[in-house]
C-alpha positions as CSV (number, residue, x, y, z in Angstrom):
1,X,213.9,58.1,120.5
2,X,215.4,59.8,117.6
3,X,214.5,63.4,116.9
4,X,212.6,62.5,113.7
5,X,210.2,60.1,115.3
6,X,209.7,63.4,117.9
7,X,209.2,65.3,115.5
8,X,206.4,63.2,113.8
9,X,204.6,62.4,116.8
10,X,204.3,66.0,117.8
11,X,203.6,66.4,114.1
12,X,200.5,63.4,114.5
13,X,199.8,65.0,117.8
14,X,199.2,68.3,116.3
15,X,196.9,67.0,112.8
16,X,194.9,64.8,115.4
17,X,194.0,67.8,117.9
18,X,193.5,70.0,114.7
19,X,191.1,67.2,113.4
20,X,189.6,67.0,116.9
21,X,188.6,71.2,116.7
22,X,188.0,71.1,113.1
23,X,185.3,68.2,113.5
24,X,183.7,70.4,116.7
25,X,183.3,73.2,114.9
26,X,181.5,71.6,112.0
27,X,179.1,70.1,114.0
28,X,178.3,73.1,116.1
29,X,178.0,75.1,112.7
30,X,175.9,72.1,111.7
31,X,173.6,72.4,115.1
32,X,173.1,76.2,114.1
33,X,172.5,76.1,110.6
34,X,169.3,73.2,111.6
35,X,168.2,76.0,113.9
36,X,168.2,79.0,112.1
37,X,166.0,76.2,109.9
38,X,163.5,75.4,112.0
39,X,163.2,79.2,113.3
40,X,163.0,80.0,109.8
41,X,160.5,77.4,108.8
42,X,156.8,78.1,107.8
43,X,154.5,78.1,110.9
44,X,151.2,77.3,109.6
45,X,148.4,78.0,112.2
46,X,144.3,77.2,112.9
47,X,143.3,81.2,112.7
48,X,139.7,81.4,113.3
49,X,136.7,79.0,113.3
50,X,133.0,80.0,112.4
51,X,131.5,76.6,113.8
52,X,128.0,78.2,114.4
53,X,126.7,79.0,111.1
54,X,124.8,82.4,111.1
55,X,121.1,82.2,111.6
56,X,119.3,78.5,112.0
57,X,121.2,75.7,111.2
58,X,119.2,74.6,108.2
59,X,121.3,72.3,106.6
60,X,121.2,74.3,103.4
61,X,124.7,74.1,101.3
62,X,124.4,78.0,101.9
63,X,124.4,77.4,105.9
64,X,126.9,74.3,105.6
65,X,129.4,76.9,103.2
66,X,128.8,79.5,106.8
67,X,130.9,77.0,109.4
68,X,134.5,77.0,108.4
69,X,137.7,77.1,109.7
70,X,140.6,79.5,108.5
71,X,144.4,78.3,107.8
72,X,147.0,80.7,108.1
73,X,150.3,80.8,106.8
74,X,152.4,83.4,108.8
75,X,155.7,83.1,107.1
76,X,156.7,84.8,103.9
77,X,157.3,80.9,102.4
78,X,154.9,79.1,100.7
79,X,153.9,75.5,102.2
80,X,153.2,72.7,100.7
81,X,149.6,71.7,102.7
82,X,149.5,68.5,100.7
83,X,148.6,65.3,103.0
84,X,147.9,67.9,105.8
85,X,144.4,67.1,107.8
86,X,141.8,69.2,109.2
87,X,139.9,67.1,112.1
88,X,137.0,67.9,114.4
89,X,136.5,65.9,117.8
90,X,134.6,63.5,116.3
91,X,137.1,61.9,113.9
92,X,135.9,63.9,110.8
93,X,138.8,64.6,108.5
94,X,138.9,66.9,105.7
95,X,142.3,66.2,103.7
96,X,144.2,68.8,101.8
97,X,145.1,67.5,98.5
98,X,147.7,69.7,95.8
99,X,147.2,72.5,97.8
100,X,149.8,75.2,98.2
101,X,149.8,78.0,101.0
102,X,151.5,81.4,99.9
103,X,153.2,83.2,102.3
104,X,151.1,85.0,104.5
105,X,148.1,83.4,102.9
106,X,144.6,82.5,104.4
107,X,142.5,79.7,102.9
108,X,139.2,79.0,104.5
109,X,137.4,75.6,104.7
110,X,133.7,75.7,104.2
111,X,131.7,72.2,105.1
112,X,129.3,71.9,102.6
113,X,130.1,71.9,98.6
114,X,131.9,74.5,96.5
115,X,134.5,74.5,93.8
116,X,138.1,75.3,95.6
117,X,139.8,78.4,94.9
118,X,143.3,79.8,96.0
119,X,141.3,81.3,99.5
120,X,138.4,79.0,99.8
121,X,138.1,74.7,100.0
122,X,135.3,72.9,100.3
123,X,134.8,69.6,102.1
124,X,131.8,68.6,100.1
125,X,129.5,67.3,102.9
126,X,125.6,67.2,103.0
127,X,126.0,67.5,107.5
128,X,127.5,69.9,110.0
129,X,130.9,68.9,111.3
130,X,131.8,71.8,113.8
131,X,129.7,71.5,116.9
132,X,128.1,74.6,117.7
133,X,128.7,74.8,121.6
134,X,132.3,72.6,122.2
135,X,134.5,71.1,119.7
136,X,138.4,70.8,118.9
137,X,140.0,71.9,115.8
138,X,143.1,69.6,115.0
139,X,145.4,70.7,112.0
140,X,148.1,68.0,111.1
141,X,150.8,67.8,108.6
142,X,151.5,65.2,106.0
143,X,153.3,63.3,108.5
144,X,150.9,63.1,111.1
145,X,152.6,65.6,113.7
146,X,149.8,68.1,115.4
147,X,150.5,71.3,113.8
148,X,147.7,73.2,115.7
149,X,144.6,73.1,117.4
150,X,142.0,75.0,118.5
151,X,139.1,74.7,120.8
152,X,136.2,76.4,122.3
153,X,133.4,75.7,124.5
154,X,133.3,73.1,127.8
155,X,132.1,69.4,127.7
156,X,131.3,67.4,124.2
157,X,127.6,68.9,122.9
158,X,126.9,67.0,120.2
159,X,124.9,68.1,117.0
């Protein structure tokens, strides 16, 4: 073997071991920059529930408006809620549609009818969704994933 050819496959030995390190770091700064993403996603949480309506349940629009359920933003970014669902044990589905979430923002869902502001949606139902005694409160995102739930009570008492 002549020196040259030595000295090129040290040369190939050296640019493939450099490729080699160069390609693990890369994906380990890739693996830590996804990370520090997802820690630094929004985390968008179910932050209290009103299911029992103060005072009788009448079925007024006034008692329907009293049952809702609060939505919590706790990041300083704004999320995009659109597509997201709100869903009782029951199957009942509110949708969120063009709704944004500031940061650090609270929007409450009433049941019954309203107009929708920037802290307050309306479902636009004439009946109760959120039983009174036990019941499940199941926030998912625009791509179906469970975001959050909430529950209270024992056993399924239904209105």
């Amino acid at each position: 073997m002549s020196a040259s050819s030595a000295t090129r496959r040290i040369a190939a030995t050296v640019l493939t071991a450099g490729a080699l390190v160069s390609a693990v770091a890369l994906s380990a700064s890739a693996q830590d920059h996804d990370h520090n993403r997802d820690r630094h996603q929004a985390r968008v949480v179910i932050s209290d529930v009103q299911a029992d309506s103060p005072g009788r349940d009448t079925g007024s629009n006034r008692s329907l408006n009293r049952e809702w359920v609060e939505i919590t933003n706790q990041s300083r970014r704004a999320v995009n809620l659109d597509g997201w669902t709100l869903r009782d044990s029951d199957g009942n589905r509110y949708r969120f549609d063009d709704v944004r979430l500031a940061g650090s923002a609270t929007v409450r869902i009433h049941t019954g009818f309203g107009r929708d502001t920037r802290t307050d949606l309306y479902q636009d139902r004439h009946h109760y969704v959120w039983d009174n005694y036990s019941d499940t409160a199941t926030l998912r995102d625009d791509r179906g994933r469970t975001v959050d739930t909430e529950s209270w009570g024992r056993g399924h008492h239904h209105r």
